[in-house]
LUMTI-336905 format. One record per residue (C-alpha): residue in one letter; x, y, z. Coordinates in steps of 0.5 Angstrom, whole numbers, plus 500, padded with zeros to 3 digits. Layout:
LUMTI-336905
site resn->A; east->X; north->Y; up->Z;
...
end
This chain:
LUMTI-336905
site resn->X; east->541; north->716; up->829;
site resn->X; east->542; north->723; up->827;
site resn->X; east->550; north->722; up->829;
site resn->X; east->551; north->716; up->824;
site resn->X; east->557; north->716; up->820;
site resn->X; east->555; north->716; up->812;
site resn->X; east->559; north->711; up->809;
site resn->X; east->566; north->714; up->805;
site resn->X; east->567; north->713; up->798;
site resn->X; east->572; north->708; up->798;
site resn->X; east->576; north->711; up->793;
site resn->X; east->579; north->716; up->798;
site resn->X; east->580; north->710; up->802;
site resn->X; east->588; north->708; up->804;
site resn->X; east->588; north->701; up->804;
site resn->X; east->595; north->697; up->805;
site resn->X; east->601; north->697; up->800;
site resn->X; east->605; north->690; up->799;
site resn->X; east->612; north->693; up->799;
site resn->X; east->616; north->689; up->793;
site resn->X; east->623; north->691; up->795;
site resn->X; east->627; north->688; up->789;
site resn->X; east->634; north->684; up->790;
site resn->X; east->638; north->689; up->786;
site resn->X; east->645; north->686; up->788;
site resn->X; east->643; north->679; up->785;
site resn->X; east->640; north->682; up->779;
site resn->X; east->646; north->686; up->778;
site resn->X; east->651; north->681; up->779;
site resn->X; east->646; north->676; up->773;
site resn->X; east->647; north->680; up->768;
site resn->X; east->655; north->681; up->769;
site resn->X; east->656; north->674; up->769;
site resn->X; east->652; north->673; up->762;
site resn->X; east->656; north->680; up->759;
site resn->X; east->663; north->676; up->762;
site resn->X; east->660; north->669; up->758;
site resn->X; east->658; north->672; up->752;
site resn->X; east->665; north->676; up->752;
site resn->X; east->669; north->669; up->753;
site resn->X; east->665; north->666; up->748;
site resn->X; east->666; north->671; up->743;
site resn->X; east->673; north->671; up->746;
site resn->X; east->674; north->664; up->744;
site resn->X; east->671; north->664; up->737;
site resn->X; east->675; north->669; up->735;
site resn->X; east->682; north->666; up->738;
site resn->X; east->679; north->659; up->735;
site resn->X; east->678; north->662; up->729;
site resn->X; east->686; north->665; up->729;
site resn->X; east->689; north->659; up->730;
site resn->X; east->685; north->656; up->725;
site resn->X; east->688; north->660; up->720;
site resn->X; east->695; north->660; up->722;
site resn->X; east->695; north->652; up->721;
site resn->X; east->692; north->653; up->715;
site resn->X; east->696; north->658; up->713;
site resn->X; east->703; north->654; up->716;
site resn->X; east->700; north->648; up->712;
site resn->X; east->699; north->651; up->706;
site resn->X; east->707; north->653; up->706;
site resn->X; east->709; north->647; up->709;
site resn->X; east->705; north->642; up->704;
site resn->X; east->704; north->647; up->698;
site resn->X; east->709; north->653; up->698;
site resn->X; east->714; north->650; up->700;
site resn->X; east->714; north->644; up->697;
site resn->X; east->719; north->641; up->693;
site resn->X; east->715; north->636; up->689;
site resn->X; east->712; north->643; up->686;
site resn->X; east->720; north->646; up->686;
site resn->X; east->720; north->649; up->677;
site resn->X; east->725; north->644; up->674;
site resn->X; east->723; north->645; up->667;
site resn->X; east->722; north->652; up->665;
site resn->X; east->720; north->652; up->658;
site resn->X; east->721; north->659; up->654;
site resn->X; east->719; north->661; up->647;
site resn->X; east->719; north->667; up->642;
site resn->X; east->717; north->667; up->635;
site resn->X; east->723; north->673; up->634;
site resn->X; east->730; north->672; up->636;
site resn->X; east->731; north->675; up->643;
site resn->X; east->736; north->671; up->647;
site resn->X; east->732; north->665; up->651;
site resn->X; east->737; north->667; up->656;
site resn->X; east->736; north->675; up->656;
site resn->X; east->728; north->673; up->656;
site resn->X; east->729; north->668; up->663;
site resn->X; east->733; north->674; up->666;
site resn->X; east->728; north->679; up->664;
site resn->X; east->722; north->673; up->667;
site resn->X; east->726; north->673; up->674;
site resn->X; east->724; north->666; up->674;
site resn->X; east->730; north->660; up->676;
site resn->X; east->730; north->653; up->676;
site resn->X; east->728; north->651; up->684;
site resn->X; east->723; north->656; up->685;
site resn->X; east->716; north->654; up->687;
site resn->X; east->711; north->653; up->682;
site resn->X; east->705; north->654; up->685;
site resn->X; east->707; north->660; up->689;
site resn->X; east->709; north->664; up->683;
site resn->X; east->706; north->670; up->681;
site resn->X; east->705; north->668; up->673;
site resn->X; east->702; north->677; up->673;
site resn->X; east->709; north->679; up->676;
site resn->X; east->712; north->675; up->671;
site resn->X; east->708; north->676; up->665;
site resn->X; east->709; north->684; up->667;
site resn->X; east->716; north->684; up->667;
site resn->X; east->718; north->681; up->660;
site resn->X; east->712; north->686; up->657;
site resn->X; east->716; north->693; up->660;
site resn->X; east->721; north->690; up->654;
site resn->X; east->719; north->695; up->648;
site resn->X; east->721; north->689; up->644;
site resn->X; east->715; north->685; up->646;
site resn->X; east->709; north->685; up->644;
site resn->X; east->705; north->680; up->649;
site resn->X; east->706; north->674; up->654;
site resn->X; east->704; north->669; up->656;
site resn->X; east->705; north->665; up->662;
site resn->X; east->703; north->658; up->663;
site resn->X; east->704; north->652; up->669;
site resn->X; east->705; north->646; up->667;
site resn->X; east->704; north->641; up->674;
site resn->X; east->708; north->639; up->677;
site resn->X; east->715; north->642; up->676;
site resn->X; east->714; north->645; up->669;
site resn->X; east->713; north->653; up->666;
site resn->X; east->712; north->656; up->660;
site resn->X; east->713; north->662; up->656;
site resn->X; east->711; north->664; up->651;
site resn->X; east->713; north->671; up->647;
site resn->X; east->710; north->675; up->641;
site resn->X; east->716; north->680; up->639;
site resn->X; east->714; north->687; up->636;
site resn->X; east->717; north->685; up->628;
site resn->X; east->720; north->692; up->626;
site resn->X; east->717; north->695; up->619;
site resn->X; east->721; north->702; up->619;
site resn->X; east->726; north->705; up->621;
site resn->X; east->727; north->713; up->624;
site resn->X; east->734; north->716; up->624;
site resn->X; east->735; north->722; up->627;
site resn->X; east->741; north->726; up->629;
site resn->X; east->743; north->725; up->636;
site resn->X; east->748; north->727; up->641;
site resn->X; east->753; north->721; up->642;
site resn->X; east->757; north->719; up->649;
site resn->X; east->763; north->722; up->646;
site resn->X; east->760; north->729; up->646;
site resn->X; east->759; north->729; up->638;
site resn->X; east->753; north->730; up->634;
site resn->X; east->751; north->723; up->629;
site resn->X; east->746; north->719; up->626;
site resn->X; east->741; north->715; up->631;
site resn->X; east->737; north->709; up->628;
site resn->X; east->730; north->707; up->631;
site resn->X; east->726; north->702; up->630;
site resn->X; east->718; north->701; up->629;
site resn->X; east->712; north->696; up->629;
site resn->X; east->706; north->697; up->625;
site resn->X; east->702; north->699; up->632;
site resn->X; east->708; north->705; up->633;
site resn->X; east->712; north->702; up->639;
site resn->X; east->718; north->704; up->638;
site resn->X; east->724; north->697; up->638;
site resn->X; east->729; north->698; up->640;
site resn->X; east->735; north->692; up->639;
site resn->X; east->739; north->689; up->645;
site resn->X; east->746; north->692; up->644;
site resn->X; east->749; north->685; up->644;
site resn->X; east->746; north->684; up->637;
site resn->X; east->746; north->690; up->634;
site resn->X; east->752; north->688; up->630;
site resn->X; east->748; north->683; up->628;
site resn->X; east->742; north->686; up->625;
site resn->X; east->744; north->693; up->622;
site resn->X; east->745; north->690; up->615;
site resn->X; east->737; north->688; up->616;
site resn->X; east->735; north->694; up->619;
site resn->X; east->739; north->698; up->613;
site resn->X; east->734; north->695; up->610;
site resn->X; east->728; north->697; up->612;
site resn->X; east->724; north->703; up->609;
site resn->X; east->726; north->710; up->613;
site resn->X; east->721; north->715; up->616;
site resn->X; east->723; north->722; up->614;
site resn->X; east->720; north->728; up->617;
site resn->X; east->718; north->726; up->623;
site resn->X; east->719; north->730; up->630;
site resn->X; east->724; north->726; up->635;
site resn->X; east->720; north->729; up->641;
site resn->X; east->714; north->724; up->639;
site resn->X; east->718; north->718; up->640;
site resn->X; east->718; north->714; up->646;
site resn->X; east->721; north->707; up->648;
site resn->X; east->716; north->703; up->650;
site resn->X; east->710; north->707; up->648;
site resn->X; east->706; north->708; up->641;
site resn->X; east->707; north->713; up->636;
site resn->X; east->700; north->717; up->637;
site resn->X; east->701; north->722; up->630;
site resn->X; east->696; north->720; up->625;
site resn->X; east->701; north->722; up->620;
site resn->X; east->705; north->717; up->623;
site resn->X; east->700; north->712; up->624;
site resn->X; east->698; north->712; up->616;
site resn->X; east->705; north->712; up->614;
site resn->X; east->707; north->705; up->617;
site resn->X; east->700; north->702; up->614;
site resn->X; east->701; north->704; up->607;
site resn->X; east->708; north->701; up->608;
site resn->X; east->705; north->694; up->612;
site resn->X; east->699; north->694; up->606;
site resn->X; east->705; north->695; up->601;
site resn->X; east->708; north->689; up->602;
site resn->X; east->700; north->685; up->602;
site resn->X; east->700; north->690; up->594;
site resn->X; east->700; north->688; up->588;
site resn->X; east->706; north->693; up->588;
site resn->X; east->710; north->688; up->593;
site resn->X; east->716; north->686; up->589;
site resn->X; east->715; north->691; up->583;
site resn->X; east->718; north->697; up->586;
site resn->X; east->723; north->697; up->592;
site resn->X; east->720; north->702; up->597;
site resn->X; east->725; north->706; up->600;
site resn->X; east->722; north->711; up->605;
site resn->X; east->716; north->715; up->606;
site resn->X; east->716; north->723; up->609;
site resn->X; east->711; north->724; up->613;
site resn->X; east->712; north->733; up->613;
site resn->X; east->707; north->734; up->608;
site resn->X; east->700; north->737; up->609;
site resn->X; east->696; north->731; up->610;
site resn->X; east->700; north->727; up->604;
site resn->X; east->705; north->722; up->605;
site resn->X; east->711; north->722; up->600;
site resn->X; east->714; north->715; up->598;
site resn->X; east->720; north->714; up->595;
site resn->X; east->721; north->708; up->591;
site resn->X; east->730; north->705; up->589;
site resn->X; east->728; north->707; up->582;
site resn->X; east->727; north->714; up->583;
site resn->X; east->720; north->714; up->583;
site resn->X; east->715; north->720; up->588;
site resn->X; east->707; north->717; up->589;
site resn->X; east->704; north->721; up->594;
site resn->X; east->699; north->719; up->597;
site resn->X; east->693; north->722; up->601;
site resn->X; east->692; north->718; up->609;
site resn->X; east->687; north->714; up->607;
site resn->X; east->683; north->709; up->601;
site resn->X; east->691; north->707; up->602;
site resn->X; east->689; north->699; up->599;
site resn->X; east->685; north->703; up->593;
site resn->X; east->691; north->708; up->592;
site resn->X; east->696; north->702; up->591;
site resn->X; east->692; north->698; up->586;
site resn->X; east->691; north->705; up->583;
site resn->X; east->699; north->705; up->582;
site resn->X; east->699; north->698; up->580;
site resn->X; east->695; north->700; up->574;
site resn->X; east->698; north->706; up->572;
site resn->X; east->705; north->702; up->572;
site resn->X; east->703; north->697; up->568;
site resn->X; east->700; north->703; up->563;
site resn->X; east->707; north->705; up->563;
site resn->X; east->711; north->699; up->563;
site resn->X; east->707; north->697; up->557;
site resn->X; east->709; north->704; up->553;
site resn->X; east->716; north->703; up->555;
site resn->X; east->716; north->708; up->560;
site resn->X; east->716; north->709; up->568;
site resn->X; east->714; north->714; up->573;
site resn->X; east->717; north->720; up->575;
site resn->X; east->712; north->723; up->580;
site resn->X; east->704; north->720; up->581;
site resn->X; east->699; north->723; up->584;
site resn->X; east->694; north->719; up->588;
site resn->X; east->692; north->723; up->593;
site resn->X; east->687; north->726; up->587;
site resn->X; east->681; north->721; up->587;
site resn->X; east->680; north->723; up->580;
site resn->X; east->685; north->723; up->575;
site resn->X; east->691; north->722; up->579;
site resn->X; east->696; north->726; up->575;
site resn->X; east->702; north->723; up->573;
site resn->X; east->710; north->724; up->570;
site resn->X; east->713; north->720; up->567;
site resn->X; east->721; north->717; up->565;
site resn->X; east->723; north->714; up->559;
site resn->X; east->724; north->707; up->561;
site resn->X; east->732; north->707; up->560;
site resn->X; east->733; north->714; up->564;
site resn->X; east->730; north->709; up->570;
site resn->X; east->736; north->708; up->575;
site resn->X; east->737; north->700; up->576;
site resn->X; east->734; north->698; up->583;
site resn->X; east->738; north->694; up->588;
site resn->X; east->735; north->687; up->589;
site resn->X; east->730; north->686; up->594;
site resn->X; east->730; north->684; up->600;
site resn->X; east->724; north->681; up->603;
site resn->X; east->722; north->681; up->611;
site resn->X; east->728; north->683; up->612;
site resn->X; east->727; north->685; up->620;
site resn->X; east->731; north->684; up->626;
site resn->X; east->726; north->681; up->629;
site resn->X; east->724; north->676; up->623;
site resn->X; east->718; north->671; up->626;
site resn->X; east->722; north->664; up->626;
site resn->X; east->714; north->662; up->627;
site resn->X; east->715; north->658; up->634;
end
């Protein structure tokens, strides 16, 4: 009794152990065949995926790209000027035969806008075998004549052309024999820096810039057909002077220019009516535009008119 053993706590007993010994092998191998079939599966989709594009792709040519039923029959060019529709189609890059619908109308559009004598373009498919375009022409309302060196080694006078936006046009060789005498006609800009010129690009002078705008709003005055405008000089301090065929000088400050001719109009009607014309006026002077005048028989005739004369005369297409 007194050699009884007191019971353990069960605690710091060692009981048995059920060993769990894991197939790794097998495990292992699981998990590579599900790797190896989810690559064949991604494998596959992206090869799928490929051929199908290329069919369609292959389709797309044989069925639409090279299609002769969309093959350009007809190539419909227009322009409201008077550049040759054969030196248009060059510049377009576009011949009979060629593809309708795998034509790039912007690459077509854009090599007919790098001529300085175009304004805009556009370009239009007409399914199924039909293309047209139609071009704005920059129309010419002054001239520049500056002194240049010619192919032959001498120093001569050189002529430009401008729209009212200030780009710079210039006329195809082949018709320059053709316009000079319209282009004679137009007003000349004297005073003006020949490193500001361009071809292709507008004039960005402000003085430049107001010049072409009185000679564009001359023509919509109540002095258009009255007077013939014969040049502006833009090398004055903030002023225009204009000079009219018959000998008159009207300086003009750069803007208020719609109020400035109707100003003139007055001031000419004034002197008409008196048996007088203006030798020199002053209308960049807001208030009380100064002004000389001529005896009406001391004014020299001027040459008749001629009205819109252009190299690029709208022909309204």
């Amino acid at each position: 009794m007194w050699f009884k053993r007191r019971p353990k706590n069960r605690r710091f007993e060692r009981g048995h152990v059920l060993d769990v010994k894991l197939r790794t092998k097998d495990a292992r191998a699981a998990r590579i065949r599900l790797a190896t079939t989810a690559a064949a599966l991604s494998l596959g989709t992206v090869l799928g995926l490929y051929l199908l594009w290329r069919a369609g792709d292959w389709a797309l040519d044989e069925l639409v790209f090279k299609n002769d039923a969309f093959a350009i029959r007809e190539l419909n060019i227009q322009t409201d000027g008077s550049i040759p529709i054969e030196q248009l189609r060059r510049w377009a890059g576009v011949k009979p035969g060629d593809n309708l619908l795998a034509l790039d109308l912007n690459r077509v559009k854009n090599n007919l806008e790098l001529a300085p004598m175009i304004e805009s373009v556009a370009v239009e498919r007409m399914l199924p075998h039909a293309l047209k375009i139609s071009v704005i022409e920059r129309e010419p309302i002054a001239q520049v004549k500056l002194l240049q060196v010619q192919p032959d080694g001498r120093i001569g006078l050189v002529s430009y052309c401008l729209d009212q936006g200030g780009h710079l046009v210039q006329v195809l060789k082949d018709r320059m024999d053709a316009v000079s005498q319209e282009t004679d006609a137009l007003p000349v800009l004297s005073g003006v820096n020949g490193t500001e010129l361009d071809p292709g690009r507008a004039v960005h002078s402000r003085k430049i810039g107001a010049a072409l705008r009185l000679i564009a709003e001359f023509e919509r005055s109540p002095m258009a057909g009255l007077v013939d405008l014969k040049s502006v000089d833009v090398s004055g301090t903030e002023v225009l002077q204009l000079f009219t065929g018959d000998g008159s000088q009207i300086t003009f400050a750069l803007d208020r220019l719609e109020n400035q001719l109707r100003c003139w109009r007055l001031v000419h009607d004034f002197g008409k009516s008196n048996g007088r014309g203006i030798r020199t006026l002053d209308l960049s002077v807001t208030n009380n535009a100064p002004v000389l005048w001529l005896d009406a028989s001391a004014i020299p005739p001027s040459a008749p008119k001629i009205h819109n004369s252009s190299p690029n005369k709208k022909k309204h297409v």
